[in-house]
N, C-alpha and C positions, 0 to 999 in steps of 0.2 A: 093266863095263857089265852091268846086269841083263838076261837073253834077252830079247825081246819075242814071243814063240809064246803065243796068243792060247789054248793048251792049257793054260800051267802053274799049275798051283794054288797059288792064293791064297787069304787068310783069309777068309774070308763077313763081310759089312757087319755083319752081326748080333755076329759074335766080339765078348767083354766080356772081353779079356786085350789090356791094353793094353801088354803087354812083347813081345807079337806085332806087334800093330799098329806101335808103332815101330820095330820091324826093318824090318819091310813097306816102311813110308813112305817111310824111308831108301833103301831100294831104290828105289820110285819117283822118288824127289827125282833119284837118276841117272842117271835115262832121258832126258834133254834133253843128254846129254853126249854128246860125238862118239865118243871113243873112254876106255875105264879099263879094259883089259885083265887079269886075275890072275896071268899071264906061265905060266898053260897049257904045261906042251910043256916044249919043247928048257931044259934049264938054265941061268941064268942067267949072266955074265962080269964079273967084274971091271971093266971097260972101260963096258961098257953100264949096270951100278947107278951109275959114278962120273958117268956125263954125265946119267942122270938127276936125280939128286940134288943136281947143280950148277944143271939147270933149274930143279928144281922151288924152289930156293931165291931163282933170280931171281925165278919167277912167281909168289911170296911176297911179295916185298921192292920191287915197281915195280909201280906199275901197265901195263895191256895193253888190247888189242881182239882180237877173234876173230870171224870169219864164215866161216860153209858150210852144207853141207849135213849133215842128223844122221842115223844109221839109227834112231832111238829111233820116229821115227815117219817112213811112206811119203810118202815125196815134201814131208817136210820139211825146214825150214832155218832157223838160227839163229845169232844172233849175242849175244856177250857182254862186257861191259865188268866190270875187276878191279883196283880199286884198297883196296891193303894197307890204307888206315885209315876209307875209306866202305864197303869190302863190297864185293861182289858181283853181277851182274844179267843174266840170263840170257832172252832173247825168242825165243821158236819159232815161227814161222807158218808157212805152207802151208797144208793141211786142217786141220790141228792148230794150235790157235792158242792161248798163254798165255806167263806169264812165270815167273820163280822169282830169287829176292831170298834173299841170305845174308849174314850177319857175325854175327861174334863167335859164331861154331859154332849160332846160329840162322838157320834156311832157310822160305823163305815162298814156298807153290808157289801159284797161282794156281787157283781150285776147277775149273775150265773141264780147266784141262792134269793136275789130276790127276786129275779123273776121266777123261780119255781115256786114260791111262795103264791106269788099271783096268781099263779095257775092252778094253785089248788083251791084258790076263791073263786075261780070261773074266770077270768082274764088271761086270755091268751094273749099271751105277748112273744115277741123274736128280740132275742139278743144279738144285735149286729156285731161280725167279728169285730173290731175296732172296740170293743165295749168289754169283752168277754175277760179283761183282767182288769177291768176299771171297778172303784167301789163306790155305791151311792151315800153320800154324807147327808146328816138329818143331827137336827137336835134328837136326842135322847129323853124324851118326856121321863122323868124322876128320877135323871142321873143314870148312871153306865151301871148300880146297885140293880137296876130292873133286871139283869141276868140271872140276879142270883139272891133277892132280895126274898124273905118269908115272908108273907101278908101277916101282919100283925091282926090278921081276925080269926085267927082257928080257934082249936078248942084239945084242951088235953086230954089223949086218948092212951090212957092207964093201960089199958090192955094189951096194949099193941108195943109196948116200955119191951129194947133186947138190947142185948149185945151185942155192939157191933167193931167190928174188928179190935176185940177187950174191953172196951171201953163200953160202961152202959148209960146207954140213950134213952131217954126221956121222947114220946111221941108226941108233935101236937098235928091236930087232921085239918084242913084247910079244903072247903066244898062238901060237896058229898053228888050223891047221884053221877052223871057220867062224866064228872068233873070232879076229880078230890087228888090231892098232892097230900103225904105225909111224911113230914117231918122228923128225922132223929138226930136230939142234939145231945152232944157229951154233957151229962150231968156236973163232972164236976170242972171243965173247960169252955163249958158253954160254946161248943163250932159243932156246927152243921157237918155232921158227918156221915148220912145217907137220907135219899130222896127216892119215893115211888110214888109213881101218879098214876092217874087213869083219865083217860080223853076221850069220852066220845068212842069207845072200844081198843083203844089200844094204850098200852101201857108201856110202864119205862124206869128205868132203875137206874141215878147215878148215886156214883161213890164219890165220898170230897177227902183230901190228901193233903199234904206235901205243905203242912201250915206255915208260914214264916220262912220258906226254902226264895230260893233265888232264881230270877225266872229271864229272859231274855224276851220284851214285848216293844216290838217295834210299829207305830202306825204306819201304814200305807204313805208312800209318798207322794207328796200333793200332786204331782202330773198326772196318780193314776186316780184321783177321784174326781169327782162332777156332783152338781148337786143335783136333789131329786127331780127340779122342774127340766134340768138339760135329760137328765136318765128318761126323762115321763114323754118328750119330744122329738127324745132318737131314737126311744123302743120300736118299731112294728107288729104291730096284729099279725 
């Protein structure tokens, strides 16, 4: 998960190095995520790469639903629907309100939600009406899985093994210090079926659902997207 400290420096609107900007972008794209830990800290276990890599292979191969609360933004909350051959679709509201749409390693963040991302990096930007239902397209650095992908670097944490709606779940801890996502995956269906993280002081809890169910994910229609150099040129300070 990218920090969200309202300090850290970002590229100026103005930047014309567009191998920046897409790093950048990427980054912001995963800020509406609950938790994507780099597995920070304690090294990792045998045990805890093999359970996530069994989830993440589920959360690949079936579709799902997700809903909670995010730290990406205060006093926000979001929910997500994932089916392996429609994409993607990701809805944040609270104060912060936008959407973000992915397949096929292309992601369409809604101009509203990425510039409030910006501006929680120090980049004040103005969304002009004309833009306010357009979505910014970017490649997806590691595929449209970055929503919702486990870092294969945690570590299984025994203790923290419950119950979670019947089913018991196996923990594994990803970071630690003010950075940690933990992981609970069904024992014996191997999917990811809850996530609590902690950011930088705020925290967030989603639930994942609705395995193999049928989902309606439609992408944005090409008139309403632009790509990030057009979005980076018609912003205003």
């Amino acid at each position: 998960m990218v920090p969200t400290d309202p300090k850290e420096t970002v590229p100026p609107m103005h930047m014309k190095n567009s191998t920046v900007w897409s790093v950048f972008l990427s980054a912001v794209l995963t800020a509406t995520l609950a938790g994507c830990g780099d597995g920070s800290g304690a090294k990792p276990d045998a045990d805890a790469v093999a359970a996530a890599k069994a989830a993440n292979t589920k959360m690949q191969t079936e579709s799902f639903h997700s809903s909670g609360t995010t730290t990406a933004f205060a006093g926000g909350k979001q929910e997500m629907w994932s089916d392996p051959v429609q994409g993607l679709h990701v809805e944040v509201t609270g104060a912060t309100l936008g959407d973000v749409y992915c397949k096929d390693g292309t992601a369409y963040t809604s101009a509203d939600l990425f510039a409030a991302a910006l501006r929680q990096r120090g980049q004040q930007v103005t969304v002009p009406a004309e833009l306010r239902s357009a979505y910014v397209t970017t490649k997806a650095e590691g595929g449209c899985a970055m929503y919702f992908k486990i870092a294969e670097t945690g570590r299984r944490a025994k203790g923290k093994d419950r119950t979670v709606a019947g089913r018991q779940a196996g923990a594994v801890q990803v970071g630690d210090g003010k950075t940690e996502d933990v992981y609970f995956i069904d024992d014996a269906e191997q999917r990811l079926l809850l996530l609590e993280s902690r950011r930088d002081g705020r925290t967030s809890t989603t639930t994942y659902d609705s395995f193999g169910e049928r989902f309606t994910i439609s992408m944005p229609a090409a008139e309403r997207t632009l790509t990030m150099d057009a979005f980076r040129y018609r912003v205003t300070k």
